[in-house]
Backbone as ProteinMPNN parsed JSONL, in Angstrom:
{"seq_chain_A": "XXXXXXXXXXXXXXXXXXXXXXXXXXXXXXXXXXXXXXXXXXXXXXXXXXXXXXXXXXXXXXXXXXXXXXXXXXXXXXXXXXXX", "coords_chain_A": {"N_chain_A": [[0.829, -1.189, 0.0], [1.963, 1.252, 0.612], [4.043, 1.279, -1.222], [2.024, 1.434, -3.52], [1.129, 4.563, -2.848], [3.07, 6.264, -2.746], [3.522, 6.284, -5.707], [1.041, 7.419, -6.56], [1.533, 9.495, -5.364], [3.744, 10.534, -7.274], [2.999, 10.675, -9.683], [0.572, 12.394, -9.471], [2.457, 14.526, -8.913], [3.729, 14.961, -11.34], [1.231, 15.415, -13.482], [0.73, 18.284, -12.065], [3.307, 19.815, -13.173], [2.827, 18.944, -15.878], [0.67, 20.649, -17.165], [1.93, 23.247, -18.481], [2.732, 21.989, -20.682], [0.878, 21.96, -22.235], [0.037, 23.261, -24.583], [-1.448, 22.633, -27.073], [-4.117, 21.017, -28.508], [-3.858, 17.934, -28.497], [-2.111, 17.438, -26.358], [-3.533, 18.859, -24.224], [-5.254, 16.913, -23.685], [-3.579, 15.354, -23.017], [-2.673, 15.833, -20.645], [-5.31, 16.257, -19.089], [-5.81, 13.557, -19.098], [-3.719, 12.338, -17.662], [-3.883, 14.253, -15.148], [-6.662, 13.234, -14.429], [-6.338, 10.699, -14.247], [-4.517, 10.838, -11.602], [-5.606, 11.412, -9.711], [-8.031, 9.837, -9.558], [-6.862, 7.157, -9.333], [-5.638, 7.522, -6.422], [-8.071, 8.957, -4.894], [-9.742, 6.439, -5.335], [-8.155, 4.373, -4.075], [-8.407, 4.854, -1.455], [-10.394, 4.986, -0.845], [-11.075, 2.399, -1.618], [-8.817, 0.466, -1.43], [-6.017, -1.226, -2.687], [-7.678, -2.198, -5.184], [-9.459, -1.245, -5.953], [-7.614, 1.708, -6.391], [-6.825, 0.75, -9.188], [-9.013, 0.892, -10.48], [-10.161, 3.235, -10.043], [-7.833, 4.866, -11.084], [-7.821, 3.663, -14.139], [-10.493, 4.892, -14.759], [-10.484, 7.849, -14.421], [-8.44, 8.955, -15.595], [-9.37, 8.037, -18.473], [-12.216, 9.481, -17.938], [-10.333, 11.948, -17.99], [-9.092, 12.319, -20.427], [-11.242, 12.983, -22.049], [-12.347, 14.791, -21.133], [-10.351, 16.929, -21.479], [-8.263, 19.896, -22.092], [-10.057, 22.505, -24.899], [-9.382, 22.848, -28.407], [-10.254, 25.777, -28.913], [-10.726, 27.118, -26.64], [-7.873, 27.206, -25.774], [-7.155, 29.205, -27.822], [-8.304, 31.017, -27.385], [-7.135, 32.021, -24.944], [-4.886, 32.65, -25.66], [-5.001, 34.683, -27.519], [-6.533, 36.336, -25.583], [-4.644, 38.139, -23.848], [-4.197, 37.974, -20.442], [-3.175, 40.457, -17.624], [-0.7, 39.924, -14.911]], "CA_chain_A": [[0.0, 0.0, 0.0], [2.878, 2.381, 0.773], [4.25, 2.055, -2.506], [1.12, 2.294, -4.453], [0.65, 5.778, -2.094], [4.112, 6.918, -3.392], [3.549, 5.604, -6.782], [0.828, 8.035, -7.27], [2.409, 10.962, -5.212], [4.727, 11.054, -8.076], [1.977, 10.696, -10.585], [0.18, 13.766, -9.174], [3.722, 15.342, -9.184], [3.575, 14.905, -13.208], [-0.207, 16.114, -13.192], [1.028, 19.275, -11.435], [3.8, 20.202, -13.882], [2.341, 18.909, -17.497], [0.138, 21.832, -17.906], [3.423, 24.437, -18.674], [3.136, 21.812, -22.096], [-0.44, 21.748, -22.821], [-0.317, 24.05, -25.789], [-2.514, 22.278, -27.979], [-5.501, 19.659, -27.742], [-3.671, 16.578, -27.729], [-1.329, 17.593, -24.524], [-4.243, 19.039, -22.871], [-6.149, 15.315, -23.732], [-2.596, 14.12, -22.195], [-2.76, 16.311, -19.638], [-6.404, 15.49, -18.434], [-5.293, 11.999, -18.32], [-2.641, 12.502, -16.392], [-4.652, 14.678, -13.668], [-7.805, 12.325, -13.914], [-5.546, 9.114, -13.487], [-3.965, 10.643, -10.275], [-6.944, 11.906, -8.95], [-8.868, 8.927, -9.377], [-6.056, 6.353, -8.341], [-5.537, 8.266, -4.726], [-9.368, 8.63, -4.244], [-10.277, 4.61, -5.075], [-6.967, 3.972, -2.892], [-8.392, 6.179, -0.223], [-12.058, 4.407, -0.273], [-11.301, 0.958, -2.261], [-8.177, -0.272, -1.16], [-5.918, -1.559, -4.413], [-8.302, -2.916, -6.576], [-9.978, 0.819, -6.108], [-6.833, 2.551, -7.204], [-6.848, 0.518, -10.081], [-10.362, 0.981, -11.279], [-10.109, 4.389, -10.265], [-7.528, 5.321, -12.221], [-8.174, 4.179, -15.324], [-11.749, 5.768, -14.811], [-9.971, 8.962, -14.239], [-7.822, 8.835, -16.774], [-10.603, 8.157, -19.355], [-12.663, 11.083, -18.197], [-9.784, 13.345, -17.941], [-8.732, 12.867, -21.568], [-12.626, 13.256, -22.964], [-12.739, 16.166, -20.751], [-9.061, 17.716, -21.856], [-8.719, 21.719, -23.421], [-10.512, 22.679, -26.064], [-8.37, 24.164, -28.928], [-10.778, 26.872, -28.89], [-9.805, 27.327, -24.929], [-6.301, 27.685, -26.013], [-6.981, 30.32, -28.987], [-8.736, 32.498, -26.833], [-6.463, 32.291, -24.05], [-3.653, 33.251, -26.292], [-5.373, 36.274, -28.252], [-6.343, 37.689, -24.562], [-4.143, 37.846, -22.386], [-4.336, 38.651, -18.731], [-1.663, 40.655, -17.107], [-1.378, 39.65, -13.889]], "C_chain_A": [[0.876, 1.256, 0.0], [3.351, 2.673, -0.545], [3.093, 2.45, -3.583], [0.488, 4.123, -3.922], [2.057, 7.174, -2.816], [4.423, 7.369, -4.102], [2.648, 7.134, -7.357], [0.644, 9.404, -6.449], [2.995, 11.738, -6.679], [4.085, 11.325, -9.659], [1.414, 11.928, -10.75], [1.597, 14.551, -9.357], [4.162, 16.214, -10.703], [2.564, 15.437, -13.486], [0.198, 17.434, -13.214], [2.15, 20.148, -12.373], [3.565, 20.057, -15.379], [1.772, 19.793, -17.582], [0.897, 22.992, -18.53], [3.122, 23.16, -20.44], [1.707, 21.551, -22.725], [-0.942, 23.196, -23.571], [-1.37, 23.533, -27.218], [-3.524, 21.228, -27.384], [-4.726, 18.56, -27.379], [-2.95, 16.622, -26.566], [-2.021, 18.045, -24.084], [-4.96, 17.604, -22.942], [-5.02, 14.782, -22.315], [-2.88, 14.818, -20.638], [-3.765, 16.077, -18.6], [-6.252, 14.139, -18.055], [-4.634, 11.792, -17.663], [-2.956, 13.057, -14.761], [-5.634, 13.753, -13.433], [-7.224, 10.794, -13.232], [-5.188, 9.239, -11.961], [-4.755, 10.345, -9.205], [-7.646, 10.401, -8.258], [-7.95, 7.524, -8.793], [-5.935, 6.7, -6.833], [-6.916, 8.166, -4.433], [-9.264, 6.637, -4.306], [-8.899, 4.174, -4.554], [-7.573, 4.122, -1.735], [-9.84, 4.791, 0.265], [-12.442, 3.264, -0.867], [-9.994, 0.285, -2.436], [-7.548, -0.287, -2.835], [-6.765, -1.949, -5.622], [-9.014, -1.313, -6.837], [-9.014, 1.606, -6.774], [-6.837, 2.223, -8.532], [-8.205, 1.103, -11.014], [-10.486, 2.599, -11.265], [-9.352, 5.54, -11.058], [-7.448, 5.359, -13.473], [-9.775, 4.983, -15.633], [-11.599, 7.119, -15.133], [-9.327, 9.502, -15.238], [-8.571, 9.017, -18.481], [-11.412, 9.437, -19.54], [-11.856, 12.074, -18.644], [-9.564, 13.699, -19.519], [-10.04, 13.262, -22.421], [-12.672, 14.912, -22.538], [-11.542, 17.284, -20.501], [-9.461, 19.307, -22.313], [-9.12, 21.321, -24.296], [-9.433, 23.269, -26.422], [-9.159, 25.45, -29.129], [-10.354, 27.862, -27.86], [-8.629, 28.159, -25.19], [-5.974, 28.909, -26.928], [-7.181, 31.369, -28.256], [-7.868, 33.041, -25.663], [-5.184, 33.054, -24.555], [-3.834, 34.153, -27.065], [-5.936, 37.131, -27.117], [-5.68, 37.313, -23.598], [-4.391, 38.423, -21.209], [-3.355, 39.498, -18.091], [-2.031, 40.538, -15.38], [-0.781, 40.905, -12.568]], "O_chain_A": [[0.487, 2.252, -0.609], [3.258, 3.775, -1.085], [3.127, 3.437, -4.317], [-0.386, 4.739, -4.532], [1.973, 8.352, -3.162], [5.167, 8.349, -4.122], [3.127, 7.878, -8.213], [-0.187, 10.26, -6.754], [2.841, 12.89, -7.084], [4.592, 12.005, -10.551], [1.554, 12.59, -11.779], [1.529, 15.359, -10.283], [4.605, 17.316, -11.026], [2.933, 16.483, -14.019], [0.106, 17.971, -14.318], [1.891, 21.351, -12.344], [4.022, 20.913, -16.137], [2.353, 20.371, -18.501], [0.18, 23.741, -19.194], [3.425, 23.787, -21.454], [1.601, 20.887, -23.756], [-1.88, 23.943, -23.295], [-1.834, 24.234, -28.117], [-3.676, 20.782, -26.247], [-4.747, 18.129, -26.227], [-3.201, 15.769, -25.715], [-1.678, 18.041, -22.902], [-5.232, 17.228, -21.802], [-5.265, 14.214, -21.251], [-3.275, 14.173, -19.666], [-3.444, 15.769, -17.452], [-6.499, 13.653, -16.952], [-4.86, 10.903, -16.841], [-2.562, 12.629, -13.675], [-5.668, 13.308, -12.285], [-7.518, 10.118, -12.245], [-5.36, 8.333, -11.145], [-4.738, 9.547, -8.268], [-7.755, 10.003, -7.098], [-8.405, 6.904, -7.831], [-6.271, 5.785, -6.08], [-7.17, 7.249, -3.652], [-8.812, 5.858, -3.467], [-8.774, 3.036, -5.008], [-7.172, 3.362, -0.853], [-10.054, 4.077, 1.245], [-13.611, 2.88, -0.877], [-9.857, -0.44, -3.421], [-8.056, 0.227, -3.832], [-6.432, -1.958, -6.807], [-8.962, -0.553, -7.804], [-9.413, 2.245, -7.748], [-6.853, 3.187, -9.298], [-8.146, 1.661, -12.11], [-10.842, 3.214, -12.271], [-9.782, 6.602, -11.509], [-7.169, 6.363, -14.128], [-10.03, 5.56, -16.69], [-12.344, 7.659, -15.951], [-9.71, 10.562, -15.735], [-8.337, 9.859, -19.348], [-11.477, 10.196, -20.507], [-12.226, 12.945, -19.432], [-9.724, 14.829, -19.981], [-9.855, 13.861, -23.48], [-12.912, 15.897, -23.236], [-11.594, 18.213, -19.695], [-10.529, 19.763, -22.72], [-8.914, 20.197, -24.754], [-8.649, 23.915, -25.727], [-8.457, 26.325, -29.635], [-9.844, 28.972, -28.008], [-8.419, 29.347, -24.947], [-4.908, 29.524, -26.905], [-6.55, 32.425, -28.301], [-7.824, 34.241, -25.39], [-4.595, 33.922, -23.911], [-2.794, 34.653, -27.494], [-5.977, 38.353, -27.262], [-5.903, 36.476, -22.724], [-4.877, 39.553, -21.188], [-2.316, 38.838, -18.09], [-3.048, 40.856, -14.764], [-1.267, 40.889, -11.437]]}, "name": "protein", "num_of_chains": 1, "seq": "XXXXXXXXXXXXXXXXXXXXXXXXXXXXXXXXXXXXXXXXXXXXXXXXXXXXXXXXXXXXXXXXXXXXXXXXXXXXXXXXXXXX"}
């Protein structure tokens, strides 16, 4: 259990820095998969033991890439910018 807790520490870790490359659709697809996998591995860890992390992350994973940026998202974000 410790290492699958570790496992997707470092997962979320990756999650947490891929967005800096999610300039187009398919790296935000990757990107959603990458946050939904963590997400959902750590929850069904949390409240279903291993066989939960498993199921939960590819669940997670699945959603995240259906529910990735739009390239529309990305056009508009990059013709206004914000200053912060």
């Amino acid at each position: 259990m410790k290492k699958l807790l570790l496992a997707s520490v470092a997962v979320m870790s990756l999650g947490l820095a891929a967005p800096a490359f999610a300039q187009d659709a398919d790296a935000g697809a990757t990107v959603g998969a990458t946050g939904g996998g963590a997400t959902g591995a750590v929850v069904g860890g949390l409240l279903g033991g291993p066989i939960g992390a498993v199921i939960g992350g590819f669940a997670g994973a699945v959603l995240g890439a259906e529910a990735g940026v739009a390239a529309s998202t990305i056009e508009y974000a990059g013709a206004n910018p914000v200053t912060p």
